[in-house]
C-alpha positions in Angstrom: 36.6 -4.5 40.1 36.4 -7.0 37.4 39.3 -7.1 35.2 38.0 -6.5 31.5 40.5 -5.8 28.8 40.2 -4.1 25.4 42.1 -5.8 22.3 42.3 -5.0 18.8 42.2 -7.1 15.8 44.3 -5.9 12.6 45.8 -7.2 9.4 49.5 -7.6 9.5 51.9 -9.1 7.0 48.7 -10.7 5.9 47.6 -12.1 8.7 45.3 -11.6 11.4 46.4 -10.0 15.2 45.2 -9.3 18.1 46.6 -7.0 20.2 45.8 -5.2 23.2 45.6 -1.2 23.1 49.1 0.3 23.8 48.4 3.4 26.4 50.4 6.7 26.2 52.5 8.8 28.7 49.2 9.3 30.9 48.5 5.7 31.5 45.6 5.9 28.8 44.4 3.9 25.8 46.5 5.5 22.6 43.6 4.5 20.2 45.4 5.9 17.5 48.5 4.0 18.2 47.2 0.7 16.2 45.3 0.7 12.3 42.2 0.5 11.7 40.3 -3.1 12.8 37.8 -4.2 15.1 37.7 -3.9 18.9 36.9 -6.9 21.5 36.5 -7.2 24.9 38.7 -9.8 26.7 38.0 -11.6 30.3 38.7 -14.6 32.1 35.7 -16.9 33.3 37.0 -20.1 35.8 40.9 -19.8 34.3 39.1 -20.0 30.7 40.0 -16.4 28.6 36.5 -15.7 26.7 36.4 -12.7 24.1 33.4 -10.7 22.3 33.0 -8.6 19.8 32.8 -4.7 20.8 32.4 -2.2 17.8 34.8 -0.5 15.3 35.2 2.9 17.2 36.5 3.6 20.5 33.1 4.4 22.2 31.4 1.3 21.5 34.8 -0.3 23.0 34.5 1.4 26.3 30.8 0.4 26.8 31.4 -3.0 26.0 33.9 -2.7 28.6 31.6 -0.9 30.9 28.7 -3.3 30.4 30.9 -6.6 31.1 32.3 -5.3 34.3 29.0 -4.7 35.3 27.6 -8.1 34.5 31.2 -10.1 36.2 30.8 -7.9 38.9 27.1 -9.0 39.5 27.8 -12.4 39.5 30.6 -11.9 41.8 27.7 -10.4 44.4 25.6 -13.0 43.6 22.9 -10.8 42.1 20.1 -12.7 40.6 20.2 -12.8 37.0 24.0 -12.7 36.5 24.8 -16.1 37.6 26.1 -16.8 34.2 27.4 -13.7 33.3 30.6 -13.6 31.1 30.6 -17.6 30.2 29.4 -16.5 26.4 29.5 -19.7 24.3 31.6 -20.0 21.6 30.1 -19.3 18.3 29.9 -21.9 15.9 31.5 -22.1 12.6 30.7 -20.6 9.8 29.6 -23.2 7.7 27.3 -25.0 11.0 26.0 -21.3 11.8 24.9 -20.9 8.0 23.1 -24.3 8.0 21.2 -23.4 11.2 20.1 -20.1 9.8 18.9 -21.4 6.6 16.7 -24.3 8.6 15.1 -21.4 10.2 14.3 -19.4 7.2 12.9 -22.9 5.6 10.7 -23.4 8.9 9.5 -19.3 9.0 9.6 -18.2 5.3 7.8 -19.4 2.1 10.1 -21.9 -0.1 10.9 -19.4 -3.2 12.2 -16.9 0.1 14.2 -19.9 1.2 15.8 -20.7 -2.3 16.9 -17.2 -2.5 18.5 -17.4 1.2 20.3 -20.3 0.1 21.9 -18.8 -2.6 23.1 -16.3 -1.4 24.6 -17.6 1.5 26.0 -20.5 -0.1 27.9 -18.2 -1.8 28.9 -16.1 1.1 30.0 -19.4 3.4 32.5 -20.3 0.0 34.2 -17.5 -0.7 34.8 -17.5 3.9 35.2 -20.8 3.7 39.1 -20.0 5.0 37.5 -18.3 8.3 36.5 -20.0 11.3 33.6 -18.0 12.6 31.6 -15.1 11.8 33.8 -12.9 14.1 36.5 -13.5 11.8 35.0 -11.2 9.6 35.5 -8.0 9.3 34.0 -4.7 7.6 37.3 -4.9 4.9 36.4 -8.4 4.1 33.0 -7.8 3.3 34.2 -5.2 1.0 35.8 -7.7 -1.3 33.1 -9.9 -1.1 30.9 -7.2 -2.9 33.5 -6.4 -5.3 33.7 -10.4 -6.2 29.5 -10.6 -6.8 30.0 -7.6 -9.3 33.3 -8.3 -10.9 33.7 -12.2 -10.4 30.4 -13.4 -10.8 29.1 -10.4 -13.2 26.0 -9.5 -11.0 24.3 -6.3 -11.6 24.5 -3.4 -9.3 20.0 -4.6 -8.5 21.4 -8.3 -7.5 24.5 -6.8 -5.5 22.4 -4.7 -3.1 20.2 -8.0 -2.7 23.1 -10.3 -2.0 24.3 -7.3 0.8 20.3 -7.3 2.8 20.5 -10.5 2.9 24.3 -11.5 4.6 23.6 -8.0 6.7 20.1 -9.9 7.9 22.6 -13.0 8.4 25.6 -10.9 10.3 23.0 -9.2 13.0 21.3 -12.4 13.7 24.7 -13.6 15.4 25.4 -10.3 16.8 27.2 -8.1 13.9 24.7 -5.9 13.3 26.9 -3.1 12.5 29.3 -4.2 10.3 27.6 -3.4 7.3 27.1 0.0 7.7 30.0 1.6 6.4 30.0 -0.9 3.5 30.6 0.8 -0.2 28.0 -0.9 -2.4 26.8 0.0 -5.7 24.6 2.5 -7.0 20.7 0.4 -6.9 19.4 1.4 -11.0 15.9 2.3 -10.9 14.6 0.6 -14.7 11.0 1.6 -16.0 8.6 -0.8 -15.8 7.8 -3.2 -18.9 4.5 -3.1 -20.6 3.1 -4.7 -23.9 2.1 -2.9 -26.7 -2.0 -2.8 -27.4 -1.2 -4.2 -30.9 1.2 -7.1 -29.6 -1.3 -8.1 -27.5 -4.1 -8.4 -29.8 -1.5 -10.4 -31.9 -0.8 -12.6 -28.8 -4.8 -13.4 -27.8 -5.2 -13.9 -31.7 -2.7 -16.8 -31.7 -4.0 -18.1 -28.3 -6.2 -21.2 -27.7 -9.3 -20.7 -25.7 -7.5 -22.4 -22.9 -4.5 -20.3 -23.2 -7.0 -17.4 -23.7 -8.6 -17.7 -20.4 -5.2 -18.1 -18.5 -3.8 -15.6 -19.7 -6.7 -13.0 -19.7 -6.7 -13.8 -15.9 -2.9 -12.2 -15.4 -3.7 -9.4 -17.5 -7.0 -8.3 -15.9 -6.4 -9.2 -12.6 -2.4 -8.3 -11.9 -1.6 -12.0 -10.5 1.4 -13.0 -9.6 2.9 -16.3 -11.3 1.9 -18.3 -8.1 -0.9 -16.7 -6.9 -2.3 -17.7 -10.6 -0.9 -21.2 -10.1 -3.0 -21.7 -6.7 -5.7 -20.2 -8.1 -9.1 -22.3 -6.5 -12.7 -22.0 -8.0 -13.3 -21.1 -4.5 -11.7 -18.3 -5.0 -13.8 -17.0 -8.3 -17.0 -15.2 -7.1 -18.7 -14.9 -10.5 -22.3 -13.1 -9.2 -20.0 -10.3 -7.2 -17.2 -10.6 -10.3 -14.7 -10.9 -7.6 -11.2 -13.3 -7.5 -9.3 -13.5 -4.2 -5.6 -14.3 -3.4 -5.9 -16.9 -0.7 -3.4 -19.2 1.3 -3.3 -22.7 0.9 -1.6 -24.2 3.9 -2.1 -27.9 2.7 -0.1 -27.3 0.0 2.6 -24.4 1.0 1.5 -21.6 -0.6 1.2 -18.0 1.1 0.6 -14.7 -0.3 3.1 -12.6 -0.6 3.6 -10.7 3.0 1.2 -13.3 4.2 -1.4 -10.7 3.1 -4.6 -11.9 1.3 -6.8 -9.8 -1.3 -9.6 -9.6 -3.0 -9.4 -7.8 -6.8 -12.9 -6.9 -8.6 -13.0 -8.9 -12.2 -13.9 -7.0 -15.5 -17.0 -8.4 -17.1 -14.8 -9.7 -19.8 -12.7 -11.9 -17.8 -16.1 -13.6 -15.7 -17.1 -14.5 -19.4 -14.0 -16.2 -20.3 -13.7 -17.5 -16.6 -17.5 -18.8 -17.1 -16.5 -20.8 -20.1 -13.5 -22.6 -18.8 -14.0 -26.3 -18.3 -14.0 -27.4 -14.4 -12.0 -30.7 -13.7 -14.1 -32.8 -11.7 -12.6 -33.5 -8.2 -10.1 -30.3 -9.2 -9.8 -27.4 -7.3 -7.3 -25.5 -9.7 -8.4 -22.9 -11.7 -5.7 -23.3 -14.0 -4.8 -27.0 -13.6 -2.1 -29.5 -15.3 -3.5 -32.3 -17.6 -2.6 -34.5 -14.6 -5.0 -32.4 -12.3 -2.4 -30.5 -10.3 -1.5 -27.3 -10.1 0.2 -26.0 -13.2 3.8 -25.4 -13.1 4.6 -24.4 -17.1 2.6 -21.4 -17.8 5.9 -19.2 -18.6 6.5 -22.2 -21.2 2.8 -21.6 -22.5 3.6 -17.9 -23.0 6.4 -18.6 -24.8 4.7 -20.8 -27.4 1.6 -18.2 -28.0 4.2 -15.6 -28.4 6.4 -17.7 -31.1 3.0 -19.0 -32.8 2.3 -15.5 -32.9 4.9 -14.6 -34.7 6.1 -12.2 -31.9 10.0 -12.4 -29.9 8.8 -14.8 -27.0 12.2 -14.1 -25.5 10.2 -10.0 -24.6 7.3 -12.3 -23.4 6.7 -13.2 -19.7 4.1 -13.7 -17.1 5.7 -10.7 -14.8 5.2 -8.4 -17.8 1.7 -8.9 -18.2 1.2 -7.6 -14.2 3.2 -4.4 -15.2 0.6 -4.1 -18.1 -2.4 -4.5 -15.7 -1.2 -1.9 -13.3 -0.3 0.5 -15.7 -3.3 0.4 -17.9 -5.6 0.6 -14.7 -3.7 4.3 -13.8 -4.1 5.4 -17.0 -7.7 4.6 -16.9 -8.2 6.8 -14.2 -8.4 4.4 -11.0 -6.7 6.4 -8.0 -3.0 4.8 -6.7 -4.0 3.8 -3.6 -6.5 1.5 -4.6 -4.2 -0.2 -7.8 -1.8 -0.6 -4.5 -4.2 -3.0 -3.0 -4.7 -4.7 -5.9 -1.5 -5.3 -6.8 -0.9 -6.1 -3.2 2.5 -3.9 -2.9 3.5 -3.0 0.4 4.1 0.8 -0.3 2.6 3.6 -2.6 6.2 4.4 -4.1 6.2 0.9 -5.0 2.9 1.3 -7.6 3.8 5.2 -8.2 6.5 3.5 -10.4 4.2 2.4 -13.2 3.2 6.2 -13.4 5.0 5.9 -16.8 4.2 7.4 -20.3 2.0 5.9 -22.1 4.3 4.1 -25.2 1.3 3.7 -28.4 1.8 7.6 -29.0 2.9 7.6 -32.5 -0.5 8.1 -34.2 -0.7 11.6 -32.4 2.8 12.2 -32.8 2.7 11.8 -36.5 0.5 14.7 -36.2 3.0 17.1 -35.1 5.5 17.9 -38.0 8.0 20.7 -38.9 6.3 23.7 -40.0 6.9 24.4 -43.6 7.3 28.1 -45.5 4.4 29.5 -46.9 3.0 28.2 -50.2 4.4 30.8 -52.9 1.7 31.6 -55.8 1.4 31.2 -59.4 2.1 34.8 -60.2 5.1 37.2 -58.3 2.9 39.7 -56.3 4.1 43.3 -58.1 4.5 46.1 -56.6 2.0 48.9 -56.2 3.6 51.3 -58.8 3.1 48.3 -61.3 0.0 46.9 -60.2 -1.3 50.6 -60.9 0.4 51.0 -64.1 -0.7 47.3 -65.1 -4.4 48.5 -64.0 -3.7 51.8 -66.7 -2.6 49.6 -69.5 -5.0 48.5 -72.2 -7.5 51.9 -71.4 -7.7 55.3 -73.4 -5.4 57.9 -72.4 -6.9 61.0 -70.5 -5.6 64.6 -70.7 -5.7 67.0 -68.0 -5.9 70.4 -68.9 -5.4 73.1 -66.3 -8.3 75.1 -65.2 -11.0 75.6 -63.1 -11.6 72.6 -60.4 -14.0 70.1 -61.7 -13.2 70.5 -65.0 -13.5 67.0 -66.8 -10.7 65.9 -68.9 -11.0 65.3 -72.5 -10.1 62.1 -74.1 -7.0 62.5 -76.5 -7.7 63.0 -80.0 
């Protein structure tokens, strides 16, 4: 049988061991016998020692062990299949292995996913920069890395949790795909969706040019994203079917989000302003820059309507105006399921979330006061025995003599 040993990796006296599993009275492995680390499997290829990773408990260390005999023990028969068995290559380091990730995510993902990768991971290769691989890393180690985004560099708990897919998506592409799972991360906070105010709004389109108008009538009757505006083609504008499509544009790297495309129906409003907008000759754009490509400083156009406007432009963006759209077409009565194709989200939960109140409620709340007392009036209500002997004063007196019944008094003398 191949011979396939199980060693440990622990912290001690600050640095990094690794030792093999002591074994008790019985001739078995004492798992308990060492603190807590990470197991790997240990065998000898040619006179060379090669070493893998295999788990954090001792089950997954026992069918690593299992599954390498197996594979050393084929090669050994000469099965086909195993004629390289156990001659693993050495993983690069962690800096090289970063660098080769990120040049796949550049070649496979759109550039604003890339830019995010990048970040990310940049960060994650500096504050390892001490390590030499990835297998240097364990589950502890990770733990401070989260505590250093949200104490260190004062990311919120949203960012965090983003920072954590990411690295995990990084770890099991080189074979750690479990280290993450008994990671303590933050809390993710759920916020309510922004929206602007009908009255801000009117203030906003007031102040706008009929250039501006247009653009910005576009995100907040159709839901568009900032780029999905931006690549916007007259191709794309069906005016008879009042239609406007998110398309990809290969030639010049753009791809809707999820690589999905859509088609969103126009209000009759937004063809009118769409039907006066001046077309660049030899211009594709909807929307384009005065040098007739696509236009890249709408967020700074916002701005400047907003401050014109007399409004805060640092509560005006372009992502706010999608809220807007999707949660003034629920409250208009159009079902979920079809605002979540036009928004293009990839689950209901994710539109649900603009089930919000509506916020312009304080004409009808004005309505609803404290209730008051009773109005008191001009004259104290008497008493019966005084409204009677009110009602008596001012007439003549009557006597009552006794007698037969029926008999009619006579008035006093």
């Amino acid at each position: 049988m191949s011979r396939v040993n199980i060693v440990k990796r622990i912290k001690s006296d600050g640095r990094w061991k690794m030792l093999s599993i002591p074994r008790n009275s019985k001739g078995n492995y004492d798992w308990n016998a060492l603190p807590d680390g990470r197991y790997y499997v240990e065998w000898y290829v040619g006179g060379t020692r090669r070493r893998e990773g295999a788990g954090v408990t001792a089950a997954q260390a026992l069918e690593a062990q299992r599954r390498k005999r197996h594979e050393l023990e084929g090669r050994q028969l000469g099965v086909p299949g195993f004629e390289s068995a156990g001659e693993a290559t050495k993983k690069p380091p962690l800096h090289i292995a970063i660098t080769q990730y990120l040049e796949q995510i550049d070649a496979l993902k759109k550039p604003n996913t890339h830019r995010k990768y990048e970040a990310v991971l940049n960060r994650f290769g500096e504050f390892f920069r001490d390590r030499s691989s990835i297998d240097a890393i364990s589950g502890e180690d990770l733990t401070r890395f989260v505590v250093a985004l949200k104490r260190d560099h004062k990311l919120g708990a949203n960012t965090v949790l983003h920072n954590a897919v990411i690295v995990a998506q990084f770890l099991k592409r080189h074979g750690r795909s479990g280290i993450t799972r008994e990671l303590q991360l933050p809390e993710r906070i759920t916020s309510l969706p922004k929206e602007y105010r009908e009255e801000d709004l009117g203030r906003f389109f007031e102040a706008c040019y009929d250039s501006e108008r247009v653009l910005f009538s576009t995100f907040l009757l159709t839901g568009f994203r900032e780029q999905e505006v931006m690549y916007l083609f007259w191709s794309d504008v069906n005016l008879q079917l009042r239609t406007v499509r998110v398309t990809a544009k290969p030639e010049l790297g753009f791809y809707p989000k999820r690589w999905e495309e859509r088609q969103v129906p126009a209000p009759a409003e937004l063809i009118a302003e769409l039907q006066k907008q001046t077309r660049r000759p030899n211009c594709q754009f909807v929307f384009p820059s005065p040098a007739g490509n696509r236009e890249q400083h709408m967020l700074d156009r916002c701005k400047a309507v907003a401050k014109r406007a007399g409004l805060d432009p640092a509560k005006f963006d372009l992502k706010t105006f999608r809220s807007t759209y999707a949660t003034r077409m629920l409250r208009h009565g159009f079902d979920v399921r079809t605002v979540q194709h036009w928004m293009g989200h990839k689950s209901l939960e994710t539109t649900m979330r603009y089930l919000v109140p509506a916020t312009d409620v304080h004409g009808k709340l004005d309505q609803v006061t404290i209730p008051k007392p009773p109005q008191k009036s001009d004259t104290a209500r008497k008493s019966p025995a005084r409204e009677t002997h009110s009602s008596r004063r001012g007439r003549p007196a009557r006597t009552v003599t006794s007698g037969a019944r029926g008999h009619v008094a006579q008035p006093a003398s």
